[in-house]
C-alpha positions as CSV (number, residue, x, y, z in Angstrom):
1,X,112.0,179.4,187.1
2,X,113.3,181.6,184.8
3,X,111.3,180.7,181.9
4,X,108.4,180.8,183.8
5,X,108.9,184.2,184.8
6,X,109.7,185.8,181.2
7,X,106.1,183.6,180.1
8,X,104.8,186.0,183.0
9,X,106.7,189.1,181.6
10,X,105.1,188.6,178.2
11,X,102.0,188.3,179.5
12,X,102.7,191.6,181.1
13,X,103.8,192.8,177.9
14,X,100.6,192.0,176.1
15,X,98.6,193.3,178.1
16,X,97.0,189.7,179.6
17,X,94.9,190.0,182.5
18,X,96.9,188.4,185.0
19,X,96.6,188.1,188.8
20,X,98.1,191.1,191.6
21,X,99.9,188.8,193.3
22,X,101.3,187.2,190.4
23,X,102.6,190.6,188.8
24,X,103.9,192.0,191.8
25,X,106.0,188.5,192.2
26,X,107.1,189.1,188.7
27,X,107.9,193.1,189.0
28,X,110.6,191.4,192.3
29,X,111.9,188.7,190.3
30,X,112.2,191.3,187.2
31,X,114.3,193.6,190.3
32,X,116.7,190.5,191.5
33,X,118.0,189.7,188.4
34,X,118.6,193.6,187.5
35,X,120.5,194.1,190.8
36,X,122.6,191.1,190.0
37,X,123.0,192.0,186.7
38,X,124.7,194.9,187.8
39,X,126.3,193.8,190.3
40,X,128.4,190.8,188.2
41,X,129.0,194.0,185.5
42,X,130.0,196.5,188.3
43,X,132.4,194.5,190.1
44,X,134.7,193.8,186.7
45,X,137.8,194.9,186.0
46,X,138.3,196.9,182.6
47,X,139.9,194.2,180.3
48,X,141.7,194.4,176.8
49,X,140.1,194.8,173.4
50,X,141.3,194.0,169.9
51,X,139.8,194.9,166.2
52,X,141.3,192.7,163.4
53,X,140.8,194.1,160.4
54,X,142.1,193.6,156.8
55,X,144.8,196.5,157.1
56,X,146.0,196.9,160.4
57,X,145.5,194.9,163.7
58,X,144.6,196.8,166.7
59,X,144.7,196.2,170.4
60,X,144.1,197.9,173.7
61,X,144.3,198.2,177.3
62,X,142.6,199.6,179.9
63,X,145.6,200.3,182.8
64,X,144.2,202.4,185.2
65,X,142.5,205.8,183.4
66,X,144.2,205.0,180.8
67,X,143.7,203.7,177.6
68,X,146.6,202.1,175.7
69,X,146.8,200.7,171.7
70,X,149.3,198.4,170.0
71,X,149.2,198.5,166.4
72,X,150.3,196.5,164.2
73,X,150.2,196.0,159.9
74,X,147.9,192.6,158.9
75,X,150.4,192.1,156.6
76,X,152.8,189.2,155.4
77,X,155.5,188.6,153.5
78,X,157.5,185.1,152.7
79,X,161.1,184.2,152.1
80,X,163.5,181.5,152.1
81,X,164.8,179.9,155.2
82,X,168.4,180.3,155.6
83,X,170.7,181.6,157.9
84,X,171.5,184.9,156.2
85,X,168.0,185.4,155.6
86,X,167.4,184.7,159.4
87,X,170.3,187.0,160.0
88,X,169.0,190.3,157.6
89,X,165.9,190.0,160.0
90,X,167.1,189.7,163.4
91,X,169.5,192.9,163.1
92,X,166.1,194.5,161.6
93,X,164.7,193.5,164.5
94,X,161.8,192.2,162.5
95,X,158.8,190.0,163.7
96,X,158.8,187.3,161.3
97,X,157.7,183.6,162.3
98,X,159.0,180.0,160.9
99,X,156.5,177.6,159.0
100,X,156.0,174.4,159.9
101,X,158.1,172.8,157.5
102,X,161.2,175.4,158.5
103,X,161.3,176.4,154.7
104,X,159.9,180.1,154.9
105,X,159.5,182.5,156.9
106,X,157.0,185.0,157.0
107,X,158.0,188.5,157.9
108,X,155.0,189.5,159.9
109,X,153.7,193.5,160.2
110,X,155.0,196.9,158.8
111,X,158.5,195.1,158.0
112,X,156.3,192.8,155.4
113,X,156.0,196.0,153.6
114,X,159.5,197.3,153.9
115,X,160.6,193.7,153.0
116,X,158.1,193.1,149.8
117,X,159.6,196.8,149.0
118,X,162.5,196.2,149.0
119,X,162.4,192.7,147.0
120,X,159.6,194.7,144.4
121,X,157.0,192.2,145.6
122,X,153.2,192.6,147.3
123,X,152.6,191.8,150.6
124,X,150.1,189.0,151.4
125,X,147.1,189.5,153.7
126,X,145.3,187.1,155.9
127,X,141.9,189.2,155.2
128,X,140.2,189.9,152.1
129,X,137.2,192.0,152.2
130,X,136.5,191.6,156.1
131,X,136.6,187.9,156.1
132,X,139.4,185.3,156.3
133,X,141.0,185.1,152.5
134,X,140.6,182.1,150.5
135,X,144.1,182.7,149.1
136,X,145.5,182.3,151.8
């Protein structure tokens, strides 16, 4: 039905003679779908958003009127798993995650800055130029 009716709307569109009954069917249908259109966009709930980009990470919230943000560095920075490693970060109270092979871990945000800093080493990003880095 649908494809019908936007063959119909083009032929409105081009200006193709086309029957009275037939365009004011169309101008109805065209009206339906508006109105529930609107009324699946009207009813929602204002949700969450996020913007990843190659510096920082940023998300936010809609509670209520008003509008929240988290941010957060898109940095990295690796270093040997052990337990005073493990230990230097958790009284940091640093985000830092443990690979796969429980070998590294990878200090995660602004304290992969602090931490490549402090060890006179660069941070690693997961973006390079807008898109996902190959070096990565």
């Amino acid at each position: 039905m649908d494809i019908e009716m936007e063959k119909k709307e083009e032929e409105v569109k081009q200006d193709t003679p086309i029957k009275e009954e037939e365009k004011v069917e169309l101008e109805e249908e065209t009206k339906k779908r508006r109105r529930r259109s609107k009324n699946t966009t009207d009813n929602r709930e204002p949700g969450s958003g996020i913007d990843i980009g190659t510096g920082f990470c940023v998300a936010s919230t809609i509670i209520g009127d008003e509008i929240t943000y988290r941010t957060q560095r898109d940095a990295f920075f690796s270093i040997e798993n052990n337990e005073m490693s493990k230990g230097m970060l958790d009284k940091l109270e640093a985000n830092y995650i443990i690979s796969e092979d429980k070998k590294k871990l990878y200090v995660v945000g602004e304290e992969a800055l602090q931490m490549a800093n402090v060890f006179n080493k660069e941070t690693r990003r997961p973006l390079a130029k807008g898109c996902i880095s190959t070096r990565e």
